[in-house]
N, C-alpha and C positions, 0 to 999 in steps of 0.2 A: 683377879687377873684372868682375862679370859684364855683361851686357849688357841690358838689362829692354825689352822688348816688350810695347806692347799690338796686339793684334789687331781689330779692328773688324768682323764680319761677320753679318749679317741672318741666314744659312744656317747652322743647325748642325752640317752636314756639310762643307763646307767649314772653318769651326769647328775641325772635328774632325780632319780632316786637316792643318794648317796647326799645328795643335796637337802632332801627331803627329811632324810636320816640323821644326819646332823645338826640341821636346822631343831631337832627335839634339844640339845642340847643349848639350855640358853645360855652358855657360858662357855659357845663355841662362834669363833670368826671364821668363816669359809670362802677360798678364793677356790674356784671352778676355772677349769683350762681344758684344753681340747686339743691340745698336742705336747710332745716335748719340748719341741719347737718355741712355743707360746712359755710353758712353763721356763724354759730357763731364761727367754726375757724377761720375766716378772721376776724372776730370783734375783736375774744379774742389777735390775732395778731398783730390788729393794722394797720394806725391809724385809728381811727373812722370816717364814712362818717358823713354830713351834716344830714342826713337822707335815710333812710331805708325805701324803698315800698315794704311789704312784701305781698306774694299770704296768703290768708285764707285758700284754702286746699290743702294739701300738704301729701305722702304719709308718714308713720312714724313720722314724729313732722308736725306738723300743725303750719299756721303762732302765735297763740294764743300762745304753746307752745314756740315757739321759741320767742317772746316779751317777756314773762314768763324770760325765760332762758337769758336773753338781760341785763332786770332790774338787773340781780346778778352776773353782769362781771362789776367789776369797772373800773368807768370812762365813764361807758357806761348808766348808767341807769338813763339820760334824755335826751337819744340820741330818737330825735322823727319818730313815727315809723306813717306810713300809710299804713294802707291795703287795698289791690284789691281782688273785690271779685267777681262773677257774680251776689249776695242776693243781691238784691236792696232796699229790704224792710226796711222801716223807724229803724223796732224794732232790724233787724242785725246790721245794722250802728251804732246804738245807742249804742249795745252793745259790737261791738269792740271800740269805743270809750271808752267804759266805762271799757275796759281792759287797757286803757293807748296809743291809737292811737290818734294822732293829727285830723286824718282825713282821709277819706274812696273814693278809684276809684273804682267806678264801671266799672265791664268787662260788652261787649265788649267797652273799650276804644278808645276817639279819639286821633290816634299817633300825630296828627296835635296840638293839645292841650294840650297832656301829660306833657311835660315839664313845660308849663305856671301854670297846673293846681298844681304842686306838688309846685313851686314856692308860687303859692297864698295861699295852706294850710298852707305853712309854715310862709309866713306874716302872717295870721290868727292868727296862734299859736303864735308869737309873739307879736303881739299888746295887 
């Protein structure tokens, strides 16, 4: 059963890379989006990914916003969300967490590990 990802990021190049990064994983499905915007029409669409790595800032809706926005589309609001960020600091993590994220990549990420890592939050989150 593969594992479906959507991506969320403003930057095409990041985008690109993150793309590139999971694309190693053969037993990952990748939707690419380029605002919050765009992502929450694809969600409210349908069907829901496995999970959602969204950027924290973003121009116009921010990743906060758009999780905000996530929780109030049904069917969707325990769809588990993880943000990327470059804030490395304990007290950011902590508190997109405490928005309702499983768990937090730090930018810049390693593409070699990306897929594993989103895997393991996601065991995390379930056990």
């Amino acid at each position: 059963m593969p594992l479906t990802v959507m991506h969320v990021d403003d930057e095409p190049d990041i985008r690109e890379v993150a793309a590139f990064a999971l694309e190693l994983d053969p037993d990952l499905v990748l939707t690419s989006v380029g605002s919050g915007a765009d992502a929450l029409a694809q969600l409210e669409a349908g069907p829901a990914p496995d999970i959602v790595l969204l950027d924290v800032m973003m121009p116009s809706m921010d990743g906060p916003s758009v999780l905000a926005r996530l929780r109030e589309i049904s069917g969707l609001e325990k769809t588990p969300v993880v943000f990327m960020t470059a804030r490395a600091q304990s007290e950011e993590i902590e508190r997109l967490k405490a928005l309702g994220a499983i768990g937090v990549v730090v930018k810049p990420f390693d593409p070699m590990t990306l897929a594993r890592q989103l895997r393991d939050i996601l065991a995390a989150a379930d056990a």
